[in-house]
C-alpha positions in Angstrom: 38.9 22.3 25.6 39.8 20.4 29.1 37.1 22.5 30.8 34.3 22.3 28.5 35.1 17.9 28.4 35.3 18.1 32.0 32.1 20.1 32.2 30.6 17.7 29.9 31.9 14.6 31.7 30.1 16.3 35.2 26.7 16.8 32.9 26.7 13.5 31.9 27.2 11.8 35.2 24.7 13.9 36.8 27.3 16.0 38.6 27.1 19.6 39.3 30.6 21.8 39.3 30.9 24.7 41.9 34.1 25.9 43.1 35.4 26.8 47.4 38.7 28.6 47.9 39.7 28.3 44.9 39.0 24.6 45.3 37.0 22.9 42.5 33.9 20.5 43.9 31.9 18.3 42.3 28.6 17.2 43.7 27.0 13.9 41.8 23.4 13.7 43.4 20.2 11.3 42.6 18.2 14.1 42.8 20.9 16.3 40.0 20.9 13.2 37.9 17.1 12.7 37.8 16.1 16.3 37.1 18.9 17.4 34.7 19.9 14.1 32.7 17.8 11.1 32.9 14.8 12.1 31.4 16.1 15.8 29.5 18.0 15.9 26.7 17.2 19.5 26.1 20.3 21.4 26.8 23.0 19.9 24.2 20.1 19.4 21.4 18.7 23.4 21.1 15.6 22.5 22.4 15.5 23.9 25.6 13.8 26.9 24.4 10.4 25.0 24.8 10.7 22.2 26.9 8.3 22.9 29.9 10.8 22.0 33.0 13.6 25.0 32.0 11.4 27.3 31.6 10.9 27.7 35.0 14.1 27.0 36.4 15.7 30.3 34.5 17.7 28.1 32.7 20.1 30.0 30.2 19.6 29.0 26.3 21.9 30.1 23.5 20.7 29.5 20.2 22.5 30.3 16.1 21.3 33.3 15.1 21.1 31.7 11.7 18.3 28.8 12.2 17.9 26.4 9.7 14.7 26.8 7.9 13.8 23.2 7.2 11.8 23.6 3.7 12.9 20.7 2.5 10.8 18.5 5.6 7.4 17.3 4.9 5.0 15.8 7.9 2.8 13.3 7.1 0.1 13.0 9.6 -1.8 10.5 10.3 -5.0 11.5 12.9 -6.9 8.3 13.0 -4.6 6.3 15.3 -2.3 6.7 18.8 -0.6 3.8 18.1 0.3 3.7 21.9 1.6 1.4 23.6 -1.4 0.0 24.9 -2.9 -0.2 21.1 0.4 -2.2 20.6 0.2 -4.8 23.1 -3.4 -5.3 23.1 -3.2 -6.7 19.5 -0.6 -9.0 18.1 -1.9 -8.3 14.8 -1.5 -4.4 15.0 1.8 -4.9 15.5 1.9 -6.9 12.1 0.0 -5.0 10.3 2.0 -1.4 11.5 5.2 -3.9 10.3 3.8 -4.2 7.3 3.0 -0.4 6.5 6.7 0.1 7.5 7.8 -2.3 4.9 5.4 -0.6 2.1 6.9 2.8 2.9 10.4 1.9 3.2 9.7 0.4 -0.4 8.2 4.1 -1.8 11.4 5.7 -0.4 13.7 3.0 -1.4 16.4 5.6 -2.7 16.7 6.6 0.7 17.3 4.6 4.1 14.3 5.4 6.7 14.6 5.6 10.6 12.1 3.5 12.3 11.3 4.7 15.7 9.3 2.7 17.8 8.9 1.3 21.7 11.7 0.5 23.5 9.2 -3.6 23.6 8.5 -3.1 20.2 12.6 -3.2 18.8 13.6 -6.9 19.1 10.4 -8.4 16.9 10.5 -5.0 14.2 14.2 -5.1 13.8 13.8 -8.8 12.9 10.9 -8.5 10.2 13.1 -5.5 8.8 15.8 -7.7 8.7 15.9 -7.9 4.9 15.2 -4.2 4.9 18.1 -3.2 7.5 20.6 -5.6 5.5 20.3 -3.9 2.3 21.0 -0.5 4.1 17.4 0.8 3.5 16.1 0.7 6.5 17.4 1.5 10.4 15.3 0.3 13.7 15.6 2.7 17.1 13.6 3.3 20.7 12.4 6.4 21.3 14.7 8.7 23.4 17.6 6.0 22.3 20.3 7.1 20.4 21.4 10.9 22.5 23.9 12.7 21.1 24.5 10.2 18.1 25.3 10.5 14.8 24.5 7.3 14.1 21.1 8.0 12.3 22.1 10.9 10.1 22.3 8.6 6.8 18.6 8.2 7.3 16.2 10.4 4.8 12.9 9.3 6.0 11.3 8.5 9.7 8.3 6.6 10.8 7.4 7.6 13.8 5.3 4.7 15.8 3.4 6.4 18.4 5.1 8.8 20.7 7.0 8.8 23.7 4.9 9.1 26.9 6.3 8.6 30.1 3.9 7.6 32.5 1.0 9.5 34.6 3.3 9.7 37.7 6.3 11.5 36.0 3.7 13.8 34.8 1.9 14.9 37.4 5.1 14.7 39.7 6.8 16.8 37.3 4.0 19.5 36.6 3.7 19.7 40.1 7.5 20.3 40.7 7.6 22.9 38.1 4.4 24.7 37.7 2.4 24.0 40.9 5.1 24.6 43.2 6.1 27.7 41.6 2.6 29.2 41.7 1.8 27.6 45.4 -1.3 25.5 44.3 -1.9 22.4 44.3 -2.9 20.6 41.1 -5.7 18.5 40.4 -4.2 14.6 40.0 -6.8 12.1 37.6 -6.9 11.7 34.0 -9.7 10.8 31.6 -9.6 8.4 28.2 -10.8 10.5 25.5 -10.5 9.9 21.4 -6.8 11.9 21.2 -6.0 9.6 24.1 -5.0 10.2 27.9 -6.4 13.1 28.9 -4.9 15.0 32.4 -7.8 16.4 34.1 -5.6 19.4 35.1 -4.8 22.0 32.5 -0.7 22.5 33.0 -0.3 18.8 33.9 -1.9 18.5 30.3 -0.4 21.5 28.9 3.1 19.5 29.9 2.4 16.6 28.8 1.7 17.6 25.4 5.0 19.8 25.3 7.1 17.3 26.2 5.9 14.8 23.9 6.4 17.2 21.3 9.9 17.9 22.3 10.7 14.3 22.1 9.6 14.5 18.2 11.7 17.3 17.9 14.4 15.8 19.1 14.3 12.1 17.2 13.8 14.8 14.0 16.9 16.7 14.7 18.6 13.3 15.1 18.2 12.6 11.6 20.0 16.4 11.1 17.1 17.2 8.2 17.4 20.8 8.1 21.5 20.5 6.5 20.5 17.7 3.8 19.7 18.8 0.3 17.3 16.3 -0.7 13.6 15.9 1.0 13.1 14.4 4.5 9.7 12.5 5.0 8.4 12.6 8.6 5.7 10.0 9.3 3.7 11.1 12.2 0.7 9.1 14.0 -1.2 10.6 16.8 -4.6 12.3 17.0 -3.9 15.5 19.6 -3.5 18.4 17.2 -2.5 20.7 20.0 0.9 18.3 20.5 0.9 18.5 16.9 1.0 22.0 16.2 3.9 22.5 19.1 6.1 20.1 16.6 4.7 22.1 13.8 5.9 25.7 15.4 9.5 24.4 15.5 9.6 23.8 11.8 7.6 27.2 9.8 8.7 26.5 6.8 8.2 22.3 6.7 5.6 21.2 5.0 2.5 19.3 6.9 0.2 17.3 4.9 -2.9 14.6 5.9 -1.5 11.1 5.9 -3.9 8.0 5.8 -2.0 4.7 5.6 -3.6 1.6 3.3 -3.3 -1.0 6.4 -5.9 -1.4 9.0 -3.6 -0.5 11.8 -5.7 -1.1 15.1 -9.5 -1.8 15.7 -11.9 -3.7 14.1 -12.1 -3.4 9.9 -14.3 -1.6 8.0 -15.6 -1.9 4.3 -12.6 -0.8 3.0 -10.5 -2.5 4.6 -12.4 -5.5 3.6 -11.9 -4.9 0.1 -8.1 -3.8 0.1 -7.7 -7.3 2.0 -9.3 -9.0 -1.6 -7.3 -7.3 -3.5 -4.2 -8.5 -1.8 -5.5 -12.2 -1.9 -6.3 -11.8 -5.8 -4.1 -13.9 -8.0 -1.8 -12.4 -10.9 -3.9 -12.4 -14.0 -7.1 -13.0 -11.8 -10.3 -11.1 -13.2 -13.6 -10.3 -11.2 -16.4 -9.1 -11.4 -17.2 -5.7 -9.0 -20.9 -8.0 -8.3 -18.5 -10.8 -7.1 -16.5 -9.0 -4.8 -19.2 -7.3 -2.7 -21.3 -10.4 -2.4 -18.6 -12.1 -1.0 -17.9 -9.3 1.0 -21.5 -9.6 2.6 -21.7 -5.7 2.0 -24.0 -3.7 -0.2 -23.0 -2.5 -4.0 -23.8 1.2 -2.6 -21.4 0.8 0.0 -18.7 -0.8 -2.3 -19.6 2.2 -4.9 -19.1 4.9 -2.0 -15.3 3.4 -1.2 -14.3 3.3 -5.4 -13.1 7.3 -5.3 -11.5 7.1 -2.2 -8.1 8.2 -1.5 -7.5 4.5 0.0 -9.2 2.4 -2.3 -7.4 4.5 -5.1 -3.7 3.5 -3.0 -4.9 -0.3 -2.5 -5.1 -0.6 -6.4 -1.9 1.0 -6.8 -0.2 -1.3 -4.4 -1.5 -4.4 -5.3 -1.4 -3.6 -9.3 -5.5 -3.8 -9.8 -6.7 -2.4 -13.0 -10.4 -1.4 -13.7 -12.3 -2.1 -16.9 -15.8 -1.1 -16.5 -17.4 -3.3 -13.8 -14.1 -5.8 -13.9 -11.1 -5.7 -11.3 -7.8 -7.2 -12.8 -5.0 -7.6 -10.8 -1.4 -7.3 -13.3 
């Protein structure tokens, strides 16, 4: 036991053992410390399997031979927002309204306490409109990548992931370039492109890294929350529009279920009809009754286009939420 806490005190302060004449040497580097520690948290958590930097450095992983199957872990996906940083700060009101979804879910699991993960920016103003949340012990707030090695999150049955963890164009391309182009002698391309699942690298392994070690990060915040030992269900919350990244978090859970998520809050851009109406309902008083006429005219939008929204999944959720029952052409609100 003294040598493996002495090996782990070396790992954690970026130091590398070797021994000379029967001498024992330690050798603490920036270089040791930046490649192996500060940004990889691979080798104590079981995921350096996949993560994109070991596999190239013939790095040695031991894994169980009994893996835990993680049935009892459902993925909710949500595909029509980022919510990246950038999304974040640009609007004050997208962080309000993501708040607000938080609070709505915490509430459907309230059973259970839920993990919110968000950016390291994002903590201070989330933590203190969960406040009421966190003091009744239903809800916990976290960074992402905060929290290594902790146990501190494993009471927590449900996650909501906000965004993912992306560290910058540099590190990526530096990285890729370290690991990949340097290993095959080429020189990759550098640039990047916007496109709808977000920042695209223009070269194929600098992408093709990125997207693994995204993934691995949302392996790792899961496996934080120790899902595959509890008995009851674990409810994963997941926002971000690259299915590739998304299917590398899926491979390292077979047996978890993954299922199309589509929150009731407008959480970034401009509204749409829908949105518009789940925004009445919410604005209705207890006991009020209107008329379906009323609402779209005050809407300014067409009765086809109010008909179209009536047997969606969302307008379906927003009357559940808000308590609005249908009689006919009337909407009451209980």
């Amino acid at each position: 036991m003294a040598t493996l806490r002495a090996v782990e005190r070396v790992i954690n302060t970026g130091g590398e053992y070797s021994e000379y004449n029967g001498i024992g040497i330690v050798t603490n580097t920036h270089t040791i410390h930046y490649k192996y520690t500060l940004f990889n948290t691979y080798i104590l958590d079981g995921t350096g399997a996949t993560d994109p930097e070991y596999l190239s450095d013939d790095f040695y992983v031991v894994k169980p031979q009994d893996e835990l199957d993680y049935s009892n872990v459902l993925f909710r996906v949500c595909d029509s927002y980022n919510l990246s940083r950038t999304a974040l700060r640009q609007s004050a009101q997208s962080v309000e309204r993501v708040i607000e979804m938080a609070k709505r879910i915490i509430t459907e699991h309230e059973s259970d306490k839920t993990l919110v993960v968000t950016y390291k920016e994002n903590v201070e103003q989330i933590t203190e409109e969960l406040s009421e949340e966190i003091a009744e012990g239903k809800a916990m707030v976290k960074h992402f990548d905060g929290g290594r090695g902790s146990n501190d999150y494993v009471e927590c049955n449900n996650a909501i992931y906000i965004g993912t963890l992306f560290k910058g164009t540099s590190y990526y391309t530096t990285a890729s370039q370290a690991v990949v182009g340097d290993r095959l002698g080429m020189q990759l391309k550098r640039g990047h492109i916007s496109t709808s699942e977000g920042l695209t690298f223009k070269d194929e392994y600098t992408e093709a890294y990125k997207k693994t070690d995204i993934a691995i990060n949302l392996v790792q915040e899961t496996n934080r929350l120790r899902a595959g030992r509890k008995p009851d269900m674990v409810t994963i919350y997941l926002f971000n529009r690259d299915k590739e990244m998304v299917d590398i978090v899926r491979d390292h859970y077979p047996l978890a279920k993954f299922e199309k998520y589509e929150p009731i809050e407008k959480l970034t851009g401009k509204k749409t009809a829908i949105d518009e109406i789940i925004d009445y309902f919410a604005g209705m008083d207890r006991g009020e009754r209107v008329k379906q006429s009323t609402i779209y005219k005050e809407l300014d939008i067409s009765s086809r286009t109010f008909r179209r929204q009536v047997d969606t999944p969302k307008f379906r959720a927003a009357m559940k939420k808000y308590g609005i029952t249908r009689e006919k052409t009337f909407y009451q609100k209980d």
